[in-house]
C-alpha positions, 0 to 999 in steps of 0.5 A: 622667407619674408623679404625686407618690406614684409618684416618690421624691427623685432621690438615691435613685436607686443612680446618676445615670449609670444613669438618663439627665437624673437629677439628685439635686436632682430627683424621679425616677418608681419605674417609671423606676427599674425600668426602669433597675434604679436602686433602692436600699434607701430607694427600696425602702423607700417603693415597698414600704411605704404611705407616700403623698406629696402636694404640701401646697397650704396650710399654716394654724396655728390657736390655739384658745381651748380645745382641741378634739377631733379624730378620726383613723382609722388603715388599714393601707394607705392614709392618707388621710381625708375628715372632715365638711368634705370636708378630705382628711387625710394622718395628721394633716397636712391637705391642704385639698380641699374640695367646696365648691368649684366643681372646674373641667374643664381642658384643651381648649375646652369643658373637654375634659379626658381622661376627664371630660365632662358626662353631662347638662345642664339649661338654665334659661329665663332669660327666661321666669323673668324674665317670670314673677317679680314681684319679687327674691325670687320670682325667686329662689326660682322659679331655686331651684326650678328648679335642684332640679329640674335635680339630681334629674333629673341625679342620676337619669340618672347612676345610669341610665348608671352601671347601663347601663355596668355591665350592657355598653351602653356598651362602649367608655365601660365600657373607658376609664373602668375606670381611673375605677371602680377609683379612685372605684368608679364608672364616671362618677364623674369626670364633672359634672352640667350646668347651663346658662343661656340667654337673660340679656339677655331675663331683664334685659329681661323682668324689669327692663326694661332690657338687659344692656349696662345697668350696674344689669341687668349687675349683677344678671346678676352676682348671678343666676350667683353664686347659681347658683354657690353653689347648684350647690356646695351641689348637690356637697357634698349628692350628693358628685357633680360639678356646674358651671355652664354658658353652653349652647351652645342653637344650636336651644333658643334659637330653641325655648324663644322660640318656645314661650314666646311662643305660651304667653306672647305678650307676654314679650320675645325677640330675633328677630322674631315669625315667628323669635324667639329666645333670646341665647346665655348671657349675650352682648350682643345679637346686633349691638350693637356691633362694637367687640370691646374693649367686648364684652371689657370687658362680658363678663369679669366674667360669663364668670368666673363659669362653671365649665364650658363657655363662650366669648365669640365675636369678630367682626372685622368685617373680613378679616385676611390677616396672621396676626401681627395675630391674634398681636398680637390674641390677646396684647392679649386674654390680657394684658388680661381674665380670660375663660376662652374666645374665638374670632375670626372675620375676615370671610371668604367660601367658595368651593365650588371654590377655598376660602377667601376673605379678605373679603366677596365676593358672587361669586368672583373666580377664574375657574370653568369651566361644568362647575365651575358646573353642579356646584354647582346654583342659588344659592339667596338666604335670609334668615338668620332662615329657617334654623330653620325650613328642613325637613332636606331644604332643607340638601342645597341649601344 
């Protein structure tokens, strides 16, 4: 699809019988007109000069009080500036990108955008944080702390992947984003550096003594991830690279920060039990708190908003659904009704190694199975959930 700069309007064109669907009244791409032999001589005119068309996002009058200077650089190719607020100027006809706002990845679950990712993310132990502050301020000042350690780190690890793609250690990343370092002049440019939270309902737990589904420790969840996010614009503007704020998935940091905190810090308080603690994702409710999908919605829509990568709210009915319209009609209430970005649903269901998918709980399957089907799938093994972390690699090929 041509962007804006790379269409002309569809009057242009020498004739709509020419170009298939053309309409007049519509934009029509220079490489369509190409293609159809289609051009005429103002068509020419802008595919052969170097005007650059842009959508206008915002247009603002202002009337200063006095006059005031302002600075533009003529090119002889291209017309587009960035002054000293990020604002990119088309002439003196400004369209207003600032990089003080947070840019979000679009597209695909985890913001799976073509050509963009995360080169790296840093997670912040929310928990021990909480633990070790005494009051506001030094808790504050501690995340500030540790979020400048978070950007040298993710500063240095992108000039070493930018260096190591340039020297061919990452073929195929070095083809695909050729497209990347033609326009920005590197490789990663359009990829963020990551900072992730885990363990909010632990943090408000350690440091107010109170859970997240508190509405004082929500509140002040809310001021934590604002900071965050102010501190991470801050981070983009002073590197000129991309940064976003993350709920880390931590499906193994958060059963690894609990544990080395609780050695280290033996009365800081985890989820968990004391042989498996661990840590809440992001900032969920605690694990089992409630069943009723719509009072997690309503706690989680003013936190999950809050973050610009990646992030997801997980459902648990609590029950099977044979109906696929009762997920359509779940799915519309949810859409129509709260601001999260992400979300999953999971109906209960069991899995047979032999016949699949079974609505429903089921201790034993309830199809039949032949002696061979049985001897096939080894002894069933009963675990409690909280071992799994702590199972050797090898315990899985049983599992």
């Amino acid at each position: 699809t041509p962007i804006l700069a790379e269409r002309v309007p569809g009057w242009m064109a020498a004739s709509t019988y020419k170009v298939p669907g053309l309409k007049k009244s519509r934009m029509v791409g220079l490489a369509t007109l190409e293609k159809y032999n289609a051009n005429t001589e103002e068509s020419l005119k802008i595919k052969d000069s170097d005007i650059y068309l842009a959508k206008i996002k915002e247009i603002e009058v202002r009337q200063w009080e006095e006059p005031k200077e302002f600075y533009d650089v003529e090119l002889e190719k291209n017309h587009l500036f960035v002054h000293s607020l990020g604002f990119v100027s088309f002439n003196c006809c400004r369209l207003r990108l600032d990089q003080r706002e947070l840019r979000k990845r679009g597209g695909g679950l985890f913001g799976a955008n073509p050509l963009t990712g995360s080169i790296g993310v840093v997670t912040i132990n929310l928990p021990r944080l909480g633990y070790l502050s005494t009051c506001e301020e030094e808790f504050f000042e501690r995340l500030e702390a540790l979020m400048e350690l978070a950007k040298t780190s993710l500063e240095i690890k992108r000039k070493v992947i930018e260096d190591f793609t340039e020297k061919g250690l990452y073929p195929y990343s070095k083809f695909y984003l050729q497209s990347v370092k033609e326009a920005r002049g590197q490789y990663w440019a359009n990829h963020f550096s990551t900072i992730g939270v885990i363990g909010m309902n632990e943090m408000c737990l350690n440091f107010l003594g109170k859970p997240i589904y508190d509405p004082s420790a929500k509140e002040f969840a809310i001021k934590v991830l604002k900071f965050m996010r102010n501190k991470i614009a801050d981070f983009q503007e002073e590197t000129g690279n991309f940064y976003n704020l993350e709920a880390t998935p931590a499906e193994g940091t958060s059963y690894r920060l609990a544990k080395i905190d609780k050695k280290k810090f033996p009365r800081i308080k985890t989820a968990g039990t004391e042989q498996a603690p661990y840590y809440t994702n992001s900032c969920h409710l605690p694990v089992n708190y409630t069943d009723d999908i719509f009072e997690i919605l309503t706690h989680q829509d003013d936190l999950q908003v809050l973050f610009t990568g990646g992030t997801v709210v997980h459902l648990f009915v609590g029950e099977e659904i044979i109906d696929r319209n009762i997920v359509k009609e779940l799915i519309k209430a949810i859409v129509e009704n709260f601001r999260l970005p992400y979300f999953s649903i999971t109906p209960t269901f069991s899995v047979c190694p032999v016949h699949g998918y079974l609505p429903g709980k089921h201790e034993f399957c309830p199809y039949p199975h032949t002696e061979e089907e049985l001897e096939k799938f080894g002894i069933e093994l009963e675990l409690p959930v909280t071992l799994l972390n702590k199972l050797p690699k090898e315990a899985y090929k049983i599992l």
